[in-house]
VEXLUMNU-966843 format. One record per residue (C-alpha): residue number from 1; x, y, z; residue in three letters. Coordinates in nm, 3 decimals. Layout:
BEGIN
 kolvex      xx      yy      zz mikol
    NUM       X       Y       Z   ALA
...
//
This chain:
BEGIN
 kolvex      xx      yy      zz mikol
      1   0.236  -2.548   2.769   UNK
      2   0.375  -2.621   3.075   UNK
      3   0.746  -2.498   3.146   UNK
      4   1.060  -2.742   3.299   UNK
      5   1.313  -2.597   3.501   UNK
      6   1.534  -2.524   3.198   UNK
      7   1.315  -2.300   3.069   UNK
      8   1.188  -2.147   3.397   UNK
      9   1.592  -2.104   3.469   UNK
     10   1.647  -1.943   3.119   UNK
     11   1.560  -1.594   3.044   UNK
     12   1.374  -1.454   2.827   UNK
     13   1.197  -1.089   2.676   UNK
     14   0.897  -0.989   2.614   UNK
     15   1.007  -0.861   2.280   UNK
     16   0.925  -0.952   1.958   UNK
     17   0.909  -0.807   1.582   UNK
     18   0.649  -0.513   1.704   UNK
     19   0.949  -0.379   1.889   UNK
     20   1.176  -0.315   1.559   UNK
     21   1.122   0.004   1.403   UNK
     22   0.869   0.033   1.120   UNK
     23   0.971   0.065   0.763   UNK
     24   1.076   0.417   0.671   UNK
     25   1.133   0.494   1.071   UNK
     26   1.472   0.502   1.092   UNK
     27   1.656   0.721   0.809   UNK
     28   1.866   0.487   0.599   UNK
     29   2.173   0.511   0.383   UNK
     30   2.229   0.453   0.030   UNK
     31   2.267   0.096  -0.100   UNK
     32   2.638   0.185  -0.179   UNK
     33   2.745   0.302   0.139   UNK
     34   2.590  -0.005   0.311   UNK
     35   2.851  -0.213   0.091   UNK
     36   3.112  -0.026   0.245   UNK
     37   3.025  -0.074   0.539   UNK
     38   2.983  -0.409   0.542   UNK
     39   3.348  -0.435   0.331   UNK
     40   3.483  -0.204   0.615   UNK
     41   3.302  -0.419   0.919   UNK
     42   3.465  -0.743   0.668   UNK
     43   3.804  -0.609   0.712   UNK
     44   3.776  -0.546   1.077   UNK
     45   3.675  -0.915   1.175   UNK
     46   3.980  -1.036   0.962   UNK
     47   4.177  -0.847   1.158   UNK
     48   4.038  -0.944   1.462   UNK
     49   4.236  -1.320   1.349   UNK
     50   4.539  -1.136   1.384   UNK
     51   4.472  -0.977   1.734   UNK
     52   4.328  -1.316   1.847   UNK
     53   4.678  -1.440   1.753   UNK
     54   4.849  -1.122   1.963   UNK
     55   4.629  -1.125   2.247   UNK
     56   4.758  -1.435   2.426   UNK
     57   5.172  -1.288   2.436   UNK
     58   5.121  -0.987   2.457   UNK
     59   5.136  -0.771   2.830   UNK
     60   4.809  -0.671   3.007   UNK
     61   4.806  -0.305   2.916   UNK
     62   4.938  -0.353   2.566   UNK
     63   4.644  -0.598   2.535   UNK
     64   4.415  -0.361   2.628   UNK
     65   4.551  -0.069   2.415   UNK
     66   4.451  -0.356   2.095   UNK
     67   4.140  -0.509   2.199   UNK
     68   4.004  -0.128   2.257   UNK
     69   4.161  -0.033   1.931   UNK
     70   3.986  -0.325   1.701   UNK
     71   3.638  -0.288   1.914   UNK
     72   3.644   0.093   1.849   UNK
     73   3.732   0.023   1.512   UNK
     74   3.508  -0.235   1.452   UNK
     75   3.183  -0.031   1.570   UNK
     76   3.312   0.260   1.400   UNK
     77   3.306   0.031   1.044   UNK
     78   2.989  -0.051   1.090   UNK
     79   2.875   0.312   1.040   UNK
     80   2.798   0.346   1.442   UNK
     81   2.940   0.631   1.645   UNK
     82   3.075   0.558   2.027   UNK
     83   3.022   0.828   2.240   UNK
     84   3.102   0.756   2.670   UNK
     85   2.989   0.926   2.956   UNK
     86   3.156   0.904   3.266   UNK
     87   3.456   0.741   3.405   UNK
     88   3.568   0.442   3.526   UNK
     89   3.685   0.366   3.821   UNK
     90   4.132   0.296   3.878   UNK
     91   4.079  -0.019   4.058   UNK
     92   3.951  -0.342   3.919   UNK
     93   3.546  -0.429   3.867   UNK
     94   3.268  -0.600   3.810   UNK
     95   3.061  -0.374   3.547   UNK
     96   2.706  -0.477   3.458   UNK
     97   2.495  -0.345   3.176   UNK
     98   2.170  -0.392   3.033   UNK
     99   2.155  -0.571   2.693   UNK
    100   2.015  -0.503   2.374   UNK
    101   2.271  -0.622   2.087   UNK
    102   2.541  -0.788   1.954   UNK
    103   2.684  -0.430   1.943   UNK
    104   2.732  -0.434   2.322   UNK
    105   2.999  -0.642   2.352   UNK
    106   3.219  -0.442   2.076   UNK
    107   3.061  -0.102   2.325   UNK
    108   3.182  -0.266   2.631   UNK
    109   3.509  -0.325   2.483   UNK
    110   3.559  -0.025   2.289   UNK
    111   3.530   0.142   2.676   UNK
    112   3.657  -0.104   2.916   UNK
    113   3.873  -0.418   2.731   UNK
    114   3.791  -0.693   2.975   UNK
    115   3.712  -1.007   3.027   UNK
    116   3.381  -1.077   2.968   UNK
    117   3.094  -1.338   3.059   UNK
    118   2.903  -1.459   2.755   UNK
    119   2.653  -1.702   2.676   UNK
    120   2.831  -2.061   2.516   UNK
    121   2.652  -1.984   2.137   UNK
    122   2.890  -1.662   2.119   UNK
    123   3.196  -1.924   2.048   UNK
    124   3.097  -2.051   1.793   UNK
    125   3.056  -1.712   1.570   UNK
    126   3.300  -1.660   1.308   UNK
    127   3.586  -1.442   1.412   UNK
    128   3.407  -1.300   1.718   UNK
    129   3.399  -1.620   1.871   UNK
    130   3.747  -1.675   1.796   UNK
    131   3.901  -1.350   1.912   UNK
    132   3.627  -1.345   2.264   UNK
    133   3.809  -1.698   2.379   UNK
    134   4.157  -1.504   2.304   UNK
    135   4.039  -1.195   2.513   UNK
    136   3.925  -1.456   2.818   UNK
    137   3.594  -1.445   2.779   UNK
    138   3.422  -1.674   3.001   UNK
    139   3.142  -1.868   2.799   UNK
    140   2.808  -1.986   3.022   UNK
    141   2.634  -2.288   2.933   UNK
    142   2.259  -2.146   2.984   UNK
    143   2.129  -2.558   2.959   UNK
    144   2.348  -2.623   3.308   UNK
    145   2.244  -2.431   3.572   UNK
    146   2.442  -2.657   3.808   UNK
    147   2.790  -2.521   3.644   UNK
    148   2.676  -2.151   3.788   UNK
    149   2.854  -2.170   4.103   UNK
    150   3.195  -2.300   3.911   UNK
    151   3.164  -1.996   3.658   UNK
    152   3.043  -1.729   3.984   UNK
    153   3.413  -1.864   4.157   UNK
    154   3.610  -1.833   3.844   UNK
    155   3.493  -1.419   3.839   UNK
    156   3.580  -1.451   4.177   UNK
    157   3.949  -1.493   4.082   UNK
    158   3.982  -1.345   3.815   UNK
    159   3.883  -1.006   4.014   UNK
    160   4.107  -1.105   4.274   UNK
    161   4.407  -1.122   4.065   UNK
    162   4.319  -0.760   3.932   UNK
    163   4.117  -0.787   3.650   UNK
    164   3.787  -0.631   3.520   UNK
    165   3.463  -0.846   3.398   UNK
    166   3.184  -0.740   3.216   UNK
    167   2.837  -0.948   3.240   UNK
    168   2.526  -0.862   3.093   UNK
    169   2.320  -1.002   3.420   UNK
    170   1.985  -0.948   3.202   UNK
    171   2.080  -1.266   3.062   UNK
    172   1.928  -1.191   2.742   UNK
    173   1.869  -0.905   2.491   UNK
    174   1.550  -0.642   2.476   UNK
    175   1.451  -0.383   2.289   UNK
    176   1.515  -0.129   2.534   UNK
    177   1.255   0.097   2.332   UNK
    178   1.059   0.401   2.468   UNK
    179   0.764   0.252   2.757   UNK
    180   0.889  -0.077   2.645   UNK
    181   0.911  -0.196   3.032   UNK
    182   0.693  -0.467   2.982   UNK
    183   0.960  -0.605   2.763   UNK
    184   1.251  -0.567   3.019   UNK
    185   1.342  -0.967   3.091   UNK
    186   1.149  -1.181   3.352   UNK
    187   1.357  -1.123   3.704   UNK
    188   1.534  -0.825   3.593   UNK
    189   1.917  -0.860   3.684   UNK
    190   1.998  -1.211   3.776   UNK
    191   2.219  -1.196   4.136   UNK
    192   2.445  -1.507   4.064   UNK
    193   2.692  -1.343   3.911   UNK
    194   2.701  -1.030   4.188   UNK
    195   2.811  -1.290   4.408   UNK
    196   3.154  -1.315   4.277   UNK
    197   3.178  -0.923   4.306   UNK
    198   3.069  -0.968   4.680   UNK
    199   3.345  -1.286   4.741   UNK
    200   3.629  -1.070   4.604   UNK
    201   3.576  -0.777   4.794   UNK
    202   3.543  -0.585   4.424   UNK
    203   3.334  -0.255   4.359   UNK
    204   3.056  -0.333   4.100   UNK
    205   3.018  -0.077   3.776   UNK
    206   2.676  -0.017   3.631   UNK
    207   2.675   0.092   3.266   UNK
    208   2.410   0.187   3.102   UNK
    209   2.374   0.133   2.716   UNK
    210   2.182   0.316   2.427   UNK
    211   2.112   0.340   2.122   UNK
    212   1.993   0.652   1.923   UNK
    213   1.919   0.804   1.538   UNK
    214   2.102   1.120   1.567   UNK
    215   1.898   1.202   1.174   UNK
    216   1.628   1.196   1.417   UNK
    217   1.743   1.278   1.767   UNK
    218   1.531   0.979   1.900   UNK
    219   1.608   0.701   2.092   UNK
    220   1.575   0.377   1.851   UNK
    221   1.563  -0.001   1.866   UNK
    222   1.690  -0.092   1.511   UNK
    223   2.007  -0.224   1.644   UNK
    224   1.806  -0.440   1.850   UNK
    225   1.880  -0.815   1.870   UNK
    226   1.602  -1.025   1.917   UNK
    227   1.350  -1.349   1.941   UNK
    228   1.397  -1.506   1.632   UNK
    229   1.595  -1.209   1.463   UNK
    230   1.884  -1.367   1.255   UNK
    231   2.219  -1.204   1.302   UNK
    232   2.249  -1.125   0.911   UNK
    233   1.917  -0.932   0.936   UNK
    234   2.023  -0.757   1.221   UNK
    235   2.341  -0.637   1.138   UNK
    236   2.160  -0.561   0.773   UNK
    237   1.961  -0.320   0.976   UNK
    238   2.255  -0.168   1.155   UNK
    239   2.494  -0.086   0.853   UNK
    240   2.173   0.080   0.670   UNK
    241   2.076   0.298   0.943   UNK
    242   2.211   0.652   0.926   UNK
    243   2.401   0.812   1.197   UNK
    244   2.304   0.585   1.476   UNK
    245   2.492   0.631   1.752   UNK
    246   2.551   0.393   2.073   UNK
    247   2.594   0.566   2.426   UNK
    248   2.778   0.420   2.713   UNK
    249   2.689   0.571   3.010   UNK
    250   2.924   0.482   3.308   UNK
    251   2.753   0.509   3.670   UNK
    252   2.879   0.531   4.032   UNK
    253   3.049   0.261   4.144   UNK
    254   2.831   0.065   4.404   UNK
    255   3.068  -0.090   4.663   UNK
    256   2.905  -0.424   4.858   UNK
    257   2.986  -0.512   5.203   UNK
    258   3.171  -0.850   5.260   UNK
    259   2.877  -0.999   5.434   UNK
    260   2.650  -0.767   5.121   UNK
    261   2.319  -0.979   4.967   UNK
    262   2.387  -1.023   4.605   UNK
    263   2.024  -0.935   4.532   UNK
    264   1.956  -0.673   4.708   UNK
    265   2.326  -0.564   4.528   UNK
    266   2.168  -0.652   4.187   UNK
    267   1.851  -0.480   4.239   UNK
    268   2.075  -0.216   4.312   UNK
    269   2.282  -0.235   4.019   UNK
    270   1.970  -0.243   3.804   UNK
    271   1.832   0.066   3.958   UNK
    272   2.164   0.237   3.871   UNK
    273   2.161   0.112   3.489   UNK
    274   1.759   0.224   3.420   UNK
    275   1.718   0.529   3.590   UNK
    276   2.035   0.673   3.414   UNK
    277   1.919   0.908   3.140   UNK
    278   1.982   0.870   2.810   UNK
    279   2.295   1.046   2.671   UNK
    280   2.094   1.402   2.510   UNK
    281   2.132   1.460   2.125   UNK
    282   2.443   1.609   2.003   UNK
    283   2.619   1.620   2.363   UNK
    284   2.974   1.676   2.391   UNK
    285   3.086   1.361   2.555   UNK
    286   3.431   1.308   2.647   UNK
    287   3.562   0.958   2.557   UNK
    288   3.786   0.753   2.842   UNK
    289   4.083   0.634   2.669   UNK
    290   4.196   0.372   2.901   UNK
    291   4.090   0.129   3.182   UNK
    292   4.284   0.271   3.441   UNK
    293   4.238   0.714   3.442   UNK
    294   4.291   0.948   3.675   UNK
    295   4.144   0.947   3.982   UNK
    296   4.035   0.739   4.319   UNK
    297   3.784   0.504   4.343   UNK
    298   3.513   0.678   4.638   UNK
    299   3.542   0.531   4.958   UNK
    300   3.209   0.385   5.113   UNK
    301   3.122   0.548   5.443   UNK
    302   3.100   0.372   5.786   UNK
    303   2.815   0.073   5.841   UNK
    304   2.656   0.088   5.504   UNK
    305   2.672  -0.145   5.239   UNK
    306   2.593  -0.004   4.922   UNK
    307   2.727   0.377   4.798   UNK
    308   2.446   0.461   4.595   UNK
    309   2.586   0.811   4.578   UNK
    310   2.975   0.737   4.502   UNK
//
């Protein structure tokens, strides 16, 4: 079958139902403490009405201090442990990650409560949708291309003014599985969105995101979100999963040039993200508790573009 530009513009994994774990793979917990979880996971969206409601009135750090609190929460219901590496840096950001589930937008949050790109579908989701348009989330229509250059100016501004975004540049999720390369998406990091990072003068963030059975110690792609996965089979697979435990792994801030090529800055980027190793089993990890910590932001040295090394 031949392919339009829509599709060819679209991305997509190589992924599909051979990349979910096996039956029996993944310790599970019993049918009663999945119930929980799900009542738990229940309670937090509810909530997240009432902070959608907060959000819009209430001051920037104070906003923060709640969206981090009902993300952290939220993952936490769902039976998953958080653990961060790393720090982030004071100043404001453009932080990219790779993507592999609906969990990494309550990750990204539970770490760094900004605004975020997402694709246009994510609205419409019950509660999540709701409180993502409170938090600012900018939503991409993936079926207009032409729009791209409207959204890449609006990050522009918004990192002007002094605030943080969060884009999964992959554009789509994988399984991110052991010598699962093949599956990584066609074209890797997409540079549109770099651009706006390069416009506004603004350091970019790489994260890199993970998911492991700590009842195993290995690294495992049952919170995976793929294909034609539904999101009530996922997150079935999620709440009966025992101690699985999603890593955040914050890199060194890469800090483009004015006149900096957004590709070369997203190949860059991507780099960072995949040769970042995966947070060991049972690692004391110390969790950053706000957006803005201690510390300076490394400076980038004379006539180079990119501080790989920051």
């Amino acid at each position: 079958m031949t392919l339009g530009a829509r599709d060819l513009w679209r991305p997509f994994s190589g992924c599909d139902d051979d990349c979910l774990p096996a039956a029996g793979e993944v310790p599970t917990v019993p049918v009663v403490r999945r119930v929980l979880r799900l009542v738990a996971a229940s309670g937090m969206l509810l909530a997240g009405v009432g902070v959608a409601v907060l959000l819009p009135v209430l001051p920037a750090r104070e906003r923060q201090a709640v969206l981090r609190g009902w993300a952290r929460g939220t993952v936490r219901a769902f039976g998953v442990r958080l653990v961060i590496r790393g720090r982030l840096p004071r100043r404001r950001a453009l932080l990219v990650a790779n993507h592999v589930s609906w969990l990494d937008i309550l990750a990204v949050l539970a770490v760094a409560p900004t605004r975020m790109v997402a694709k246009r579908e994510i609205r419409s989701w019950p509660v999540v949708g709701l409180l993502a348009a409170a938090a600012g989330t900018v939503f991409v229509d993936r079926s207009r291309p032409r729009a791209l250059p409207a959204t890449v100016h609006r990050l522009a501004d918004t990192l002007r003014a002094g605030r943080s975004v969060a884009v999964f540049p992959e554009g789509t999720t994988w399984c991110a599985g052991d010598g699962a390369d093949g599956c990584r998406p066609g074209g890797g990091f997409r540079p549109a969105m770099f651009q706006a990072a390069v416009d506004a003068g603004s350091p970019v963030v790489p994260l890199r995101l993970g998911y492991r059975c700590d009842a195993t110690g290995a690294v495992t792609t049952v919170a995976a979100f793929l294909g034609a996965d539904t999101l009530l089979r996922s997150v079935a697979r999620v709440v009966a999963a025992r101690q699985l435990v999603v890593s955040v792994t914050i890199a060194a801030a890469l800090h483009p040039a004015g006149d900096a090529d957004r590709r070369l800055l997203a190949r860059a980027a991507e780099s960072a993200v995949h040769l970042m190793p995966v947070v060991p089993t049972r690692t004391r990890l110390r969790p950053v508790p706000t957006m803005t910590p201690a510390g300076s932001v490394p400076q980038v040295p004379a006539g180079r573009d990119l501080d790989l090394a920051a």
